[in-house]
Steps between C-alpha positions, in 0.01 A plus 500: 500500500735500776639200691716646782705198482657655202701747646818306594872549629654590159178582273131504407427126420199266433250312263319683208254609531382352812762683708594774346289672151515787320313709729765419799772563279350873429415505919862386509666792303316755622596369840858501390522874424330501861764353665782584335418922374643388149491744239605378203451070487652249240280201431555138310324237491628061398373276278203336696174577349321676743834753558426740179120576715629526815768712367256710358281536779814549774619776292130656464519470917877690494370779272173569688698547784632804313848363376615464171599145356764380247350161380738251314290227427672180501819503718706255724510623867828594452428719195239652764760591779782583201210781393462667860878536528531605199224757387533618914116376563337488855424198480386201276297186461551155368186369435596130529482176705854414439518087471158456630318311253245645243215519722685739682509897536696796653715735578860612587544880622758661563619893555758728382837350397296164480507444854249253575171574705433197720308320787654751754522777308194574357337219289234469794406800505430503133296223609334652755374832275439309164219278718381803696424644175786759585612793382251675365586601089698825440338788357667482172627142395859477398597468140565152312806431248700199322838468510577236241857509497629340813573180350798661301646744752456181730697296337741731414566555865516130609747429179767795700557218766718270321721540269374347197861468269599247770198287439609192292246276312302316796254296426202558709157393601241718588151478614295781539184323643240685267593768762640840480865398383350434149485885474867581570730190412427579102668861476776352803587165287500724172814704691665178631748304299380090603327272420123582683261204466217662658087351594183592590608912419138566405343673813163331593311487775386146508866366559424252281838286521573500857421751747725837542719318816817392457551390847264222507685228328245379234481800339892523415476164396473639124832691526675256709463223200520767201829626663628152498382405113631861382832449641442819626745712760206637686144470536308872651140437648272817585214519707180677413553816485904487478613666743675172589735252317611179599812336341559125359859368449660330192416161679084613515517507863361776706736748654333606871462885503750544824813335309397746166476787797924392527581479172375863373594667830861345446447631122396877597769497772777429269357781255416766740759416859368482828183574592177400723342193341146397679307129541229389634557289821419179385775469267777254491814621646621495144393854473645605803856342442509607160413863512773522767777291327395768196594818735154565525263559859242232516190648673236263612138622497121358551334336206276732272580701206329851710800408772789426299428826304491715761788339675668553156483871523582555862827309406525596171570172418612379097258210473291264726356131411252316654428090528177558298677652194463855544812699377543884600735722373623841609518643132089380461396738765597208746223332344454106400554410107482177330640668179791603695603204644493274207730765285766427789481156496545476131771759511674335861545146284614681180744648742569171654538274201401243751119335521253638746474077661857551552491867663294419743648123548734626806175660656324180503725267596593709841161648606258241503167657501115388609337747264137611679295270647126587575313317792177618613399498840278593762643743758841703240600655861518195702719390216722742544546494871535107519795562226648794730520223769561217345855659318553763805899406414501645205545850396139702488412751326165620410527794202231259280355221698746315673803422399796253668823461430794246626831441349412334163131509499236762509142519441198749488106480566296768428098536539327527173314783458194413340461117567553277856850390336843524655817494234805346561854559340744303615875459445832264593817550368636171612280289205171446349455205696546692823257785359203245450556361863497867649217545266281227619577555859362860455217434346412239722511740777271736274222272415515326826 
């Protein structure tokens, strides 16, 4: 089975096993070899329960294609992209639905180095040979192995980012969602000298706290009150499959992922000098202001983790963040991490001997930020031009969406691409007050 609909922007995507079953997921890696003329493929698979089959099967797809496949069972998406840099594969798969919930199944692909395959750049036509039944097997299948000690090398890489003598005894929160964290933070908190309270470590596919997404609010509301009872200094939320982390401060309250996008640019700069930093365009103008006052180039680039890594290389950039919590790091094959971003965060307020709440204090209090706002509507285009029209004063741009910016306030709409949803971020940096009114005022012109 199928659906076409799963083939998306980013990644294969959709509901088990109505969407997407075992025999699409063998269609789907014999497709891959297709596409991409891999030779040699890396494949891992999360915690869901259907993901150990439709690992099985995708690999059975990759080797009947005729190349040879290094399985390694149960693996964050990082781990999967940390393997193809590191063994030098052609290419690898992350058989995973990310934060989806447990019903769902999928995939994320990418080639050598770890560069991601995506909407326009192949993940159709995967698509489009996996349902024609296409290519046809190889004459002699490729060869099947384990490779069972990732986990360790892994680690052992992530661990060379920070510099663990300066660590002092933190006490921190972490909740691994049942998801794919559970498998790494063990070995990392054994090598780290705090204080780790950590939940939910035990990968399962049923989620069965909350779901695997810390961005919607209820399901940080666990860490958010633990953080506040432990007296903790931090509080680290993964997704799914991990290859995100999103970061509570001392007081329990939510840190947005553009102001932690300042903070460990500001942290890297200072550690490695000037260099290109890159952030996704609806970002506060923290980001922007900070990279620069930190001697480094802030480079502003369209939303998606396939764009910011590319733009990464041509500019060889040290590190990009997005809104959404996605951290990317030259040194991890320009790659997103949630390991990796956590270990600076606990090492940047060692460093600090100052709370994360007050870190970022000076952020909030001058950029005053809308955080994204969904609206559904009936014609995304007519949207757009009514907006072009409405704020023709204001500075246009049109990299992602649209974008507008005056003196102290900016904001950006982009089309969703799945769903008939616009998304607005918005921003003032004359007061919160002054945000909400800008904020209403565009969204009444949105949903009008």
């Amino acid at each position: 089975m199928i659906d076409p609909a799963v083939f998306k922007a980013y990644d294969i995507r959709g509901i088990y096993p109505d969407q997407l079953d075992e025999d699409g997921a063998e269609a789907c890696g014999r497709a891959f070899v297709g596409v991409t003329g891999a030779e040699r493929v890396v494949i891992g698979y999360d915690a869901r329960l259907s993901s150990p089959s439709m690992a099985d099967r995708f690999a059975a797809g990759v080797a009947s294609a005729g190349a040879e496949v290094t399985e390694i069972g149960l693996a964050a998406t990082e781990m999967v992209y940390f393997a193809v840099a590191e063994g030098g594969f052609d290419a690898g798969a992350a058989i995973t639905a990310s934060h989806n919930p447990p019903q769902y199944t999928g995939a994320k692909l990418v080639l050598e180095g770890a560069l991601p395959l995506s909407g326009d750049t192949g993940i159709g036509e995967v698509g489009r040979l996996a349902r024609a039944g296409e290519p046809e097997p190889a004459a002699k299948a490729g060869e099947r192995r384990r490779d069972d000690g990732l986990l360790t090398r892994f680690v052992d890489s992530c661990m060379g980012f920070i510099d663990t003598s300066t660590v002092t005894d933190l006490r921190v929160v972490m909740d691994a969602a049942n998801g794919m964290a559970g498998l790494y933070l063990p070995p990392v908190i054994e090598r780290l000298p705090i204080t780790a309270l950590p939940y939910f470590l035990e990968p399962d596919g049923r989620f069965p706290n909350h779901e695997p997404n810390p961005l919607i609010p209820e399901n940080r509301e666990f860490i958010e009150k633990k953080v506040v009872e432990e007296g903790a200094d931090l509080g680290l939320a993964f997704d799914g499959d991990a290859d995100r982390c999103f970061f509570i401060d001392d007081t329990g309250e939510f840190v947005p992922g553009d102001f932690l996008t300042a903070l460990l640019a500001e942290h890297l700069l200072e550690r490695h000098g000037p260099a290109a930093i890159v952030y996704d365009l609806r970002a506060s103008w923290a980001v922007r202001d900070t990279i620069a006052a930190a001697g480094g180039e802030p480079i502003e680039h369209r939303v998606g983790h396939a764009f910011i890594k590319r733009r990464m290389r041509e500019v060889d950039a040290l590190f990009a963040g997005e809104v959404s919590g996605h951290y990317y790091f030259r040194d991890f094959s320009s790659a997103d991490t949630g390991l990796v971003p956590a270990l600076l965060m606990i090492e940047l307020i060692s460093q600090a001997g100052r709370p994360l709440s007050e870190l970022v204090a000076a952020l909030r209090e001058k950029y005053h930020i809308s955080g994204e706002i969904n609206s559904t509507v009936d014609d995304a285009d007519a949207v757009l031009d009514r907006l072009r029209e409405r704020y023709a004063d204001g500075e246009q741009t049109e990299l992602d969406g649209l974008s507008v910016s005056y003196d102290d306030w900016h904001f950006n709409v982009r089309k969703s691409n799945t769903e008939p949803l616009v998304r607005l971020n918005l921003e003032s940096l004359a007061s919160s007050e002054d945000m909400e009114r800008r904020r209403d005022e565009v969204l009444a012109a949105i949903r009008q």
